[in-house]
N, C-alpha and C positions, 0 to 999 in steps of 0.2 A: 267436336273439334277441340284439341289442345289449346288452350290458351297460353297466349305469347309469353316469355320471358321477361320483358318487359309489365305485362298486366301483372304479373306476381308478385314482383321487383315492388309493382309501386302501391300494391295492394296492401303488403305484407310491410311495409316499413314503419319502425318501431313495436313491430309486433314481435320482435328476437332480440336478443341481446347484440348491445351496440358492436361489440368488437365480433362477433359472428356476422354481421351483415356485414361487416368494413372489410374482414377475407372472403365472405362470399364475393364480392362486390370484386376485388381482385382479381380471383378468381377468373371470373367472367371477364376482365379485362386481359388478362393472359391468353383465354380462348381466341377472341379477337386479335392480338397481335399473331400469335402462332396461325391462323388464317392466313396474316399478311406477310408471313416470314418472317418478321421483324425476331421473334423468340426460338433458340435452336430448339429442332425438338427431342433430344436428351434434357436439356432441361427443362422444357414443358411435360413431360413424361414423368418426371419426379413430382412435378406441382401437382397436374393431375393425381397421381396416387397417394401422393399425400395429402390430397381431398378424398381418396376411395374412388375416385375413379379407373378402369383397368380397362385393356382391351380385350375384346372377347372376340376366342374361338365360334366360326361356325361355317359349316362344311354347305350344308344343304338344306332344306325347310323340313327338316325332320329331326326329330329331338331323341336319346336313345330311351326314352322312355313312350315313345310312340304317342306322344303330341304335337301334333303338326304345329307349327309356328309360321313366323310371313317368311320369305325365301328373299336373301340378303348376303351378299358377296362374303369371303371374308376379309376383314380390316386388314387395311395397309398402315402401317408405321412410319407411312411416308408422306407428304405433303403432296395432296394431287388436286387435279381437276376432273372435275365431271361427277356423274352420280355413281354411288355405291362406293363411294371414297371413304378413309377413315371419320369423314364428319357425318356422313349419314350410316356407317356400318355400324352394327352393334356393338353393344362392349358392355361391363358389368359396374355397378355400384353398388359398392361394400358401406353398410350403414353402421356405425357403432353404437353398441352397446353395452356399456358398463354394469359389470357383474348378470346382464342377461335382464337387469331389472327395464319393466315397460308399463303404459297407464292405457285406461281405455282410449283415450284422445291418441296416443302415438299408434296404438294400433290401428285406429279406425286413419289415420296419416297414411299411414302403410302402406295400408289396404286400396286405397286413393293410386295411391302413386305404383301400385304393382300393377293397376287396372289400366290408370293413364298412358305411363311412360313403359312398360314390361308386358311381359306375358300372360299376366294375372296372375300372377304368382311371386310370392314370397319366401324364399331360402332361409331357412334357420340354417348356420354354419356351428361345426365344431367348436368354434371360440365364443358360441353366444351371440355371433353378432347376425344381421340380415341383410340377403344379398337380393338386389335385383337385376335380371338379366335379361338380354337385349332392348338395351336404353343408350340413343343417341348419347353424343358427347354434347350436345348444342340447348339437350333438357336436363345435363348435370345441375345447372344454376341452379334452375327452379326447384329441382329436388331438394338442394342440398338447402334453401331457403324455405321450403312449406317441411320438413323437417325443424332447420331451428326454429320455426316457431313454435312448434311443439314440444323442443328443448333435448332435439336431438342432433348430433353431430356428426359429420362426416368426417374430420379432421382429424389424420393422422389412421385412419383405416387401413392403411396399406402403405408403402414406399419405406426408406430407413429410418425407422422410428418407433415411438413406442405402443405398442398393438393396443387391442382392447385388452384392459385390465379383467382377466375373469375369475371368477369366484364361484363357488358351490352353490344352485341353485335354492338350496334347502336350508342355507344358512338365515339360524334365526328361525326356524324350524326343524330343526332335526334334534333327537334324542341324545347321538352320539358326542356330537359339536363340545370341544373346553366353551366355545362361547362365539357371537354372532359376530361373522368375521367382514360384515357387508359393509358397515361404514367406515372399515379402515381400507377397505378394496374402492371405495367410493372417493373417500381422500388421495390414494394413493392416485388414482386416475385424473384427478381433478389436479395436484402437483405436478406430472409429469406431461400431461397434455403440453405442448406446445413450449416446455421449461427451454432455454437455452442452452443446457448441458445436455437436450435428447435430440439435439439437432444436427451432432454430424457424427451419426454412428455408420459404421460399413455397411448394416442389413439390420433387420428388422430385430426388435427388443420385445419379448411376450414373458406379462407376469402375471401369475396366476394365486387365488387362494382358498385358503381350504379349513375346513371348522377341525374335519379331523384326520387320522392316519387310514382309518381302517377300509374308506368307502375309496369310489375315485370318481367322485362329486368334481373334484377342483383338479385332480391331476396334476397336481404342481411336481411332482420328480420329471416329467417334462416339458418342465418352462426354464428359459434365461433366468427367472428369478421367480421361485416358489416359496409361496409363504401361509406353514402351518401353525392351525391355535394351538396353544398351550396356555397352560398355568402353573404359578408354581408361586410355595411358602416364602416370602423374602425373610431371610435366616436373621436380620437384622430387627425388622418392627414388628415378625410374626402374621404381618396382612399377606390375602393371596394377591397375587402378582400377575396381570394378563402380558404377553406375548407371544414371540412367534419362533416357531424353528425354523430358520432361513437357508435354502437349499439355492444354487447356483448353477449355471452352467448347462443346463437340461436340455433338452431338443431331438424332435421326433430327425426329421428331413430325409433324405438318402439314407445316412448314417447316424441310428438315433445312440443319444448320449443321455442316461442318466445324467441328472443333479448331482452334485458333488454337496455336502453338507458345510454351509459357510459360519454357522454356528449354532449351537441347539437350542438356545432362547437368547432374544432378542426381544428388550421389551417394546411395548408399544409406542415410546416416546422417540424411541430409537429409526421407526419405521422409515419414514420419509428421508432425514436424514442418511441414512444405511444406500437409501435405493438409489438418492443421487449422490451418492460417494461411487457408487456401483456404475451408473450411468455415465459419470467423469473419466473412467479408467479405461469403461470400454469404449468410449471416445475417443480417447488417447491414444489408447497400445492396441484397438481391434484392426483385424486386414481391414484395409478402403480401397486394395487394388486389384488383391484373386478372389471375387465376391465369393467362389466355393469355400472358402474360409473367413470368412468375416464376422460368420453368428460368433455369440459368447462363448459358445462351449469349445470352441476350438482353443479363442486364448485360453480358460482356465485351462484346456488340456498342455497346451504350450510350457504355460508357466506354473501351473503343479497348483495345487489348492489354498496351499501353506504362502506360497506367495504372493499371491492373488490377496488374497484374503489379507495378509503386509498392507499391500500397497490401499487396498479400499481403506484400511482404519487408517492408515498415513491420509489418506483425499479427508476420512472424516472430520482427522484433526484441526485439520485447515480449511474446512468449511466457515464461508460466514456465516454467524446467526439469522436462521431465516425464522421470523414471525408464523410463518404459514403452516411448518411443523406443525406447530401446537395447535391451529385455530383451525386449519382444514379437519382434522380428527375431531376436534370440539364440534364444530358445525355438520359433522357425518353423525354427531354419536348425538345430536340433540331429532334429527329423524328415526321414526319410529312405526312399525307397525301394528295396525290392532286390527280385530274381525268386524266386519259390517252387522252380523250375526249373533245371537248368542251358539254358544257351543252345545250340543247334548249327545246324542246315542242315536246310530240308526237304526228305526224303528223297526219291529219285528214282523210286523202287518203292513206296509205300505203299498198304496196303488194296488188296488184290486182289480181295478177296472180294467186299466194299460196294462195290467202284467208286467211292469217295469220290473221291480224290486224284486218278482219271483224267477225272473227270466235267467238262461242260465247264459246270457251275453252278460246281464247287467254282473252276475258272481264272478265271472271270470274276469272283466274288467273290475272290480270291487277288490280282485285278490292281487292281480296283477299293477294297476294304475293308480294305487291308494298306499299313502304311507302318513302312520299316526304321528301327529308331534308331540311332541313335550307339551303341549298346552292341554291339558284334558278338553276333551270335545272336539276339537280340531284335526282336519287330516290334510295332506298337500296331495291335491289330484292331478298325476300328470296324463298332457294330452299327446297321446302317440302323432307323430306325423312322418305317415313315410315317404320317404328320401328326403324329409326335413322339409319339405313344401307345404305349405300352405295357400290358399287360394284367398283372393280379394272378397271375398264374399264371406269365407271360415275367417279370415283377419274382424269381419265387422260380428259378423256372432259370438266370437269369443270379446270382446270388445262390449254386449250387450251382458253375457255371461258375468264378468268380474267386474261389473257395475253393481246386477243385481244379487250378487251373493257374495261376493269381498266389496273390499277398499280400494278396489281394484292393484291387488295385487298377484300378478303375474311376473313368470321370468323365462327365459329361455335357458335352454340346459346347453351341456356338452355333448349331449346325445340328439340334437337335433330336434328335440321337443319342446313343447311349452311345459310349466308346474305353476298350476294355478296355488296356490298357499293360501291359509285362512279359510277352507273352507268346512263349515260347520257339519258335521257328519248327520246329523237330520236330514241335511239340502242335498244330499247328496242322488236320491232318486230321482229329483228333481233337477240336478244337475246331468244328471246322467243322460237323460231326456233329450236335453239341450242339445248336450255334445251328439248327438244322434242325430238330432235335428239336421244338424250342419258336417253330419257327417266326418264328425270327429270323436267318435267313440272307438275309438279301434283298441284293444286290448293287448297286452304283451311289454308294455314298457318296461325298458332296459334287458329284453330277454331276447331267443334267438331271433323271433320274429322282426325285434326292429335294431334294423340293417340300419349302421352310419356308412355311409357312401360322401365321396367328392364327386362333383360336376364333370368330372371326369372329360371324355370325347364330347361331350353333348355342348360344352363353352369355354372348355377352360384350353389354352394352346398347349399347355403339355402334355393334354392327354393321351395315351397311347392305345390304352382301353375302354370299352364301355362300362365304365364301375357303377353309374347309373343301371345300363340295362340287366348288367349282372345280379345287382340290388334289387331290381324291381321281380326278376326271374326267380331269385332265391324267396324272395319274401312270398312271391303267389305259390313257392312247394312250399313252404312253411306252414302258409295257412291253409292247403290242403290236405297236410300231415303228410307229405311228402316224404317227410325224415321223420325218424323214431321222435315220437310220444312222451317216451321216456324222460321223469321231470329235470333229467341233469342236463340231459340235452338241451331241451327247451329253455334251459337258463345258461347257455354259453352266449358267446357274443362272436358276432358277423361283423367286421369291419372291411372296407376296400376301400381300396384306391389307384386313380387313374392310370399312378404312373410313379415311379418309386420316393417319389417327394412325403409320401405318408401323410394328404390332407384327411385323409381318412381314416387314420390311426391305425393302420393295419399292423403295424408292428407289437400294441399292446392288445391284442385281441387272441380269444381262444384260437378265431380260425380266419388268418387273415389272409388277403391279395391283395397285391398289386400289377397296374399292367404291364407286359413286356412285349416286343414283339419277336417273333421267331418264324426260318423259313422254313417249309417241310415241302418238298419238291420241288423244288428252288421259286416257291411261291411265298410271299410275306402271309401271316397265319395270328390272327389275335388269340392271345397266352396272359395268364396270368403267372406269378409266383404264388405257391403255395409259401405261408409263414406261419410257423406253426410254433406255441409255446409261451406266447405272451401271457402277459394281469393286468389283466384289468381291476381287479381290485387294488386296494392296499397304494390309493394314487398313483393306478400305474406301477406297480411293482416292478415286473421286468420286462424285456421285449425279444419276440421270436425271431429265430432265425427261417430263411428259404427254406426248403427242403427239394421243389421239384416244381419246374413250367410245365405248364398244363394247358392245352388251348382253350379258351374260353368257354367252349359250349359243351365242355367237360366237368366245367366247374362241379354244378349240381352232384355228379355222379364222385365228385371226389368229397363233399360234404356226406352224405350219405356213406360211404364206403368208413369214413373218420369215424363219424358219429356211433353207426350200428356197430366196432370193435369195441368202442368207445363203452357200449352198452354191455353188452358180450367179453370183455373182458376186464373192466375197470377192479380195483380195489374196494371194497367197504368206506366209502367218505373220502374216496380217492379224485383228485380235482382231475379237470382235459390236462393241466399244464403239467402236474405229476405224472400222470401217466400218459403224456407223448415225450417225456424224460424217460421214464421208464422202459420205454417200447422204443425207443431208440429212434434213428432219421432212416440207419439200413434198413429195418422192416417198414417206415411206414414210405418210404422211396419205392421198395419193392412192390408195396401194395397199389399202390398209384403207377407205376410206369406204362402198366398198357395202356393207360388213358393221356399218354404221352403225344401221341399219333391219331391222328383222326381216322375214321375206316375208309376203306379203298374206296376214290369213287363218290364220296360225300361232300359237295359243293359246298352245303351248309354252313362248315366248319370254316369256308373264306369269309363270310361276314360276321357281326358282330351282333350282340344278344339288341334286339330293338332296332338294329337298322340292317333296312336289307341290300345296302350299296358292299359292293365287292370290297373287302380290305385288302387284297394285294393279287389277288385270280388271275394268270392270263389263261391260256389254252389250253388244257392238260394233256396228253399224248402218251397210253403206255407204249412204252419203246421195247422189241425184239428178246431180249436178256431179261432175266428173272429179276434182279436189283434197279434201283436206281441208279439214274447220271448223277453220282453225289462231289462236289466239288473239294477243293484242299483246302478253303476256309471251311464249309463245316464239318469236317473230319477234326480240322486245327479246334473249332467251338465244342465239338462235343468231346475232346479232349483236356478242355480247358474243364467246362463242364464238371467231367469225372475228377478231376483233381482237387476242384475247388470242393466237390461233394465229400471226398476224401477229408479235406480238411479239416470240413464239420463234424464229422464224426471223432478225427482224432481228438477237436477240442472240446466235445462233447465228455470225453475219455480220461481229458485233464493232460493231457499232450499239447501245453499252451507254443513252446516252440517249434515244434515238427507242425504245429496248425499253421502257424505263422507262414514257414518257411514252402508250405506245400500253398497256403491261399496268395502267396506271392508267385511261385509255380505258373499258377493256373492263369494270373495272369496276363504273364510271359508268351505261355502257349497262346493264349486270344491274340494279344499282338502278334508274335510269330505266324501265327494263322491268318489273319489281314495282310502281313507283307509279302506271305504266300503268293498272293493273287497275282503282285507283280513281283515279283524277285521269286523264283522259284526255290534257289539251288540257297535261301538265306540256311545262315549254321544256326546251333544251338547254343552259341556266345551269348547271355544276356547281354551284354554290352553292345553285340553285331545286331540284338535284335532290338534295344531302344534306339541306336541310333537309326535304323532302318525305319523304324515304326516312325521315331521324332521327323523324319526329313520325307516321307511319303505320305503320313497321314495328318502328324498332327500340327508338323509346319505347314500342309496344306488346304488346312481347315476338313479333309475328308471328313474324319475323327471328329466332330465337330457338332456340340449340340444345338440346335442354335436360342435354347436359352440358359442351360448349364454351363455353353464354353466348352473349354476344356479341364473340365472339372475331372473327368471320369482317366483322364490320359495324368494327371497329374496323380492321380491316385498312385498309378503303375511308375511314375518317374521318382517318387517319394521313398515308394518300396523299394527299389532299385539301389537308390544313394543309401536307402538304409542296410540293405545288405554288403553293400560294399564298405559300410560302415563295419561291420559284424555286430550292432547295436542289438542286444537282446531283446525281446518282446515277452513283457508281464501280463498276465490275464487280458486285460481290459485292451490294453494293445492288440493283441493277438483278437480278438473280438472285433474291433476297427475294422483289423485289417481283410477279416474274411466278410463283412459287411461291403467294404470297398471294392474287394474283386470280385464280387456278382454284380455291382452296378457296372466295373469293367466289362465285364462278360456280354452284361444285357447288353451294354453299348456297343461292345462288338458287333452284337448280331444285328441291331439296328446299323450300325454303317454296313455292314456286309446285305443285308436288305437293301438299303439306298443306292449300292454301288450295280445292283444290278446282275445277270448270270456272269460268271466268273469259269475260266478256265476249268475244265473235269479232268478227273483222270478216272 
């Protein structure tokens, strides 16, 4: 049995820092008023997540990775009575973790509290940080207080504000690094936690950093504020010089935006000051009232670079002098780490007996899970964890692990894994062992095998698809060799995501998805988007475009179908992202469209990978006539469809204005196709067809996400003013814009889903 919230409360007091127990302590008194009503719950809602607390998605007692869990209504956002209410329904706690850095004491914390209060499980997320999931809102207390006493926080995990600061796991280990970029990511975290210029931004602030250019450890091109090492001769005293090239503006989401470069060094004294001069501006001039605009990247789009970048060195001028600049950096850069270990050489003869060292699991992980540092003798081992989980049991093994073979220095990546660092290349048989033991040797780190996925259908309420079950289905043909062998293959990247928000980074990945939904017999049908084109190198280099929805249980057969061309006709040292440039979106659209359609007759294709509950099925009936009863909304969507496909090609072509003008097009037709349903006889007046759209759909919340808004209807009204404008569209514009109307599109099909059968002809 749990013990009370109270026994913890009075257990654990002075065992955390004083001003952490005094907001915990708040905390807990907020829970209690919003019981009695006294607190609205918009604003309890904020408190909460700016504790890491969230509500969570859950449908049924089945998880899409086919782990039964307890069976649990889903949460209401409403104040009720009785059981299965929002105070006993599940919901999720995001635990922060600065730069990914952890000790044996916080994991074996963890570990406790994934067992206690969750599923026995542990979520490593994309930003480093750890989530656990279905946990009362009434055990948030005690978490977030057997936490700080292990000097971990929850504070500021989520709501508008400033995210976990993350950094390159490898930093201070890696060969490539200008220099170790951890304690100025540790400062910068420590500054801005809780500062009072980060306290009334529109949406959320994420900064990232990174040792160097070449890897995408830290992915800073997209963060709000990315910051890479550099060095450089100061021309004056002839000493080298550490700083940072500071990139702005960045963000995956719907519509991912590149960093914009806010200057190419910035020294290191400069850091804290710079980030709240940056933090003051997006306070000031960010949206607070259409949240689909309120990240940073949209102002720096608004206001252009040149000016942005104005008005920060104008806030810097007129900063007061703040002491903490200097002294937060000073007190980062006096922690340090060193091996538990001496360093030497893995041994040529080792374990004769176990067959460890000769085994060809232990070469493959060896070749795979191991990267040398700069320190001779040293190598950083990372531990695969697929779909980022970890269990209460592997949390106290690796916990015993970098006791006895580091200084216990561990980290969580951006890839969803642990990187143990410091460890001595001798110990490594003998680490090897371990991770075995606990069933944490899995081999393939950072390659095709290990899939970054979001929570997708399984807890998160946006979910549309199962990117869990997809992940887990990809990863078991993976390690069956399902897909070509072939070592280029094997070192692409699998990313997905639920649902077009990009938790899963689909957009910078060889071969990404996300989910959408689509009806194919006037039945709702789980689809993913193929994305194809992204880099994952080079921090994120650039990001793919859609090319083609595909039902879910297709997926598989569209990785295979990529890969083996892939194989079969690549260049000499020719990368996936050159050559799906090269081969164009026509040919690889054509290649994929039979896999469009599911086959006649095939049920399968209505549920989802991991769960066998119906996603939209009712009766099926072939009817009389050869065709389908196909209605005027999807005639109108797969008109939209082809246009916006059209698009892509032309601005694949370098045709940035006819891209523009046709991905505006397309998504004319989706609305004209929606007003279809009722208004038969509407014209082909853009103008006759916003206002129809604005006063049926999106005046009457039809159109209506219910946690996007009307984000997606805004996109089409934006476009609209702007052609009426005859405002021309430059590359990156025209890139927006055809990003924008496939979230249009998607969203059509899901309202024309929602709305139900519709008129045929």
């Amino acid at each position: 049995m749990k013990a009370s919230n109270l026994f913890w409360k009075e257990r654990l007091a002075g065992k955390m820092p004083e001003h952490l127990a005094r907001e915990i302590d708040d905390y807990d008194t907020d829970i209690a008023l919003r019981k009695q009503g006294k607190i609205d719950e918009r604003l309890f809602a904020e408190t909460r997540l700016r504790r890491g607390s969230y509500g969570q998605r859950y449908d049924n007692g089945q998880r899409n990775d086919g782990i039964k869990t307890q069976q649990l209504k889903y949460p209401s956002d409403e104040l009720t009575k009785g059981p299965n209410t929002m105070w006993d329904a599940p919901g999720m706690q995001r635990i922060k973790i600065p730069g990914g850095g952890l000790n044996a004491a916080q994991l074996e914390t963890l570990a406790e509290l994934a067992e206690e209060y969750s599923d026995n499980i542990a979520h490593i997320t994309t930003r480093q940080d750890v989530q656990l999931h279905y946990v009362k809102i009434d055990d948030t207390p005690t978490i977030m207080r057997r936490l700080a006493a292990v000097g971990i926080t929850t504070r500021e995990a989520c709501g508008n504000s400033v995210r976990n600061v993350t950094a390159c796991p490898y930093a201070g280990a890696c060969q490539d690094e200008a220099f170790d970029v951890t304690p100025y990511s540790l400062a910068l975290s420590r500054f801005m936690m809780g500062h009072p210029d980060c306290q009334n931004f529109g949406r959320k602030f994420k900064p990232a950093f990174s040792g160097c250019w070449q890897h995408a450890c830290g992915l800073t091109s997209l963060h709000d504020l990315g910051l890479t090492a550099k060095k450089r001769i100061n021309e004056t005293t002839g000493k080298e010089e550490r700083g940072f090239e500071m990139v702005v503006g960045g963000g995956l989401g719907a519509v991912p935006y590149p960093a914009k470069i806010f200057d190419s060094f910035i020294p290191v004294e400069e850091l804290l000051p710079l980030a709240q001069a940056v933090s003051r501006v997006f306070a000031r001039l960010g949206e607070k009232k259409n949240r689909s605009r309120a990240r940073l990247k949209f102002l720096v789009q608004d206001l252009g670079i040149e000016k942005f970048r104005e008005l920060v060195l104008e806030e810097r001028k007129i900063l007061p002098y703040d002491p903490r600049w200097k002294s937060y950096i000073e007190d980062a850069l006096k922690r340090s780490e060193e091996p538990l270990r001496q360093g030497g050489e893995l041994p040529e003869l080792v374990s004769l007996e176990t067959g460890i060292a000769a085994s060809e699991d232990f070469k493959r992980w060896l070749k795979t899970n191991t990267r040398p540092q700069p320190q001779a003798g040293y190598v950083v081992a990372t531990v695969t964890l697929p779909l980022g989980d970890a269990t209460a049991n592997q949390l106290r093994a690796l916990a015993d692990i970098v006791r006895k073979y580091t200084k216990e220095t561990i980290r969580t990546t951006v890839e969803q894994n642990f990187a143990i660092r410091w460890v001595s290349k001798r110990d490594l048989p003998e680490l090897y062992s371990a991770l075995k033991a606990a069933e944490l040797n899995h081999p393939g780190a950072g390659a095709l095998v290990d899939i970054v996925s979001c929570p997708g259908t399984d807890t998160c309420k946006l979910g549309i698809s199962s990117s869990r079950g997809l992940a887990a289905e990809l990863r078991k043909r993976v390690t069956e060799n399902s897909f070509s062998s072939d070592e280029a293959v094997q070192n692409l990247h699998i990313k997905i995501s639920g649902c077009f928000n990009s938790c899963g980074q689909h957009h910078i990945s060889d071969l990404g998805f996300y989910g959408v939904s689509r009806k194919i017999g006037g039945f709702a049908v789980p689809h993913f988007q193929v994305v194809l084109g992204g880099e994952w190198e080079h921090n994120a280099g650039s990001y793919g475009l859609p090319v083609v929805a595909v039902p879910s249980k297709n997926i598989p057969q569209v990785v295979t179908r990529l890969t083996e061309r892939y194989v079969a006709e690549r260049h000499s040292g020719e990368s996936f992202k050159d050559f799906v440039k090269r081969t164009g979106k026509v040919q690889l659209k054509t290649m994929l469209d039979d896999l469009t359609k599911p086959p006649a007759g095939d049920r399968s294709y209505f549920s989802d990978w991991g769960d066998p509950r119906t996603y939209g099925l009712g009766d099926m009936a072939q009817g009389e006539c050869a065709g389908e009863v196909v209605s005027p909304v999807d005639f109108g969507l797969a008109a939209a469809e082809r246009e916006l496909f059209d698009a892509q090609v032309i601005f694949e072509k370098g045709g940035v204005g006819s891209a523009a003008e046709k991905a505006y097009r397309a998504m004319l037709l989706g609305a004209q196709a929606l007003v279809r349903s009722e208004k038969f006889n509407i014209s082909d007046d853009p103008d006759e067809i916003i206002a129809e759209f604005r006063k049926r759909f999106f005046d009457t919340q039809k159109f209506w996400d219910p946690f996007a808004g009307g984000k997606f209807a805004n996109y089409l009204f934006d476009a609209h003013a702007k052609s009426k404008e005859g405002a021309p569209y430059n590359e990156e514009g025209s890139r927006y814009l055809i990003d924008e109307a496939q979230l249009f599109i998607d969203a059509a099909h899901s309202c024309s889903t929602k709305l139900g059968p519709l008129v045929s002809v």
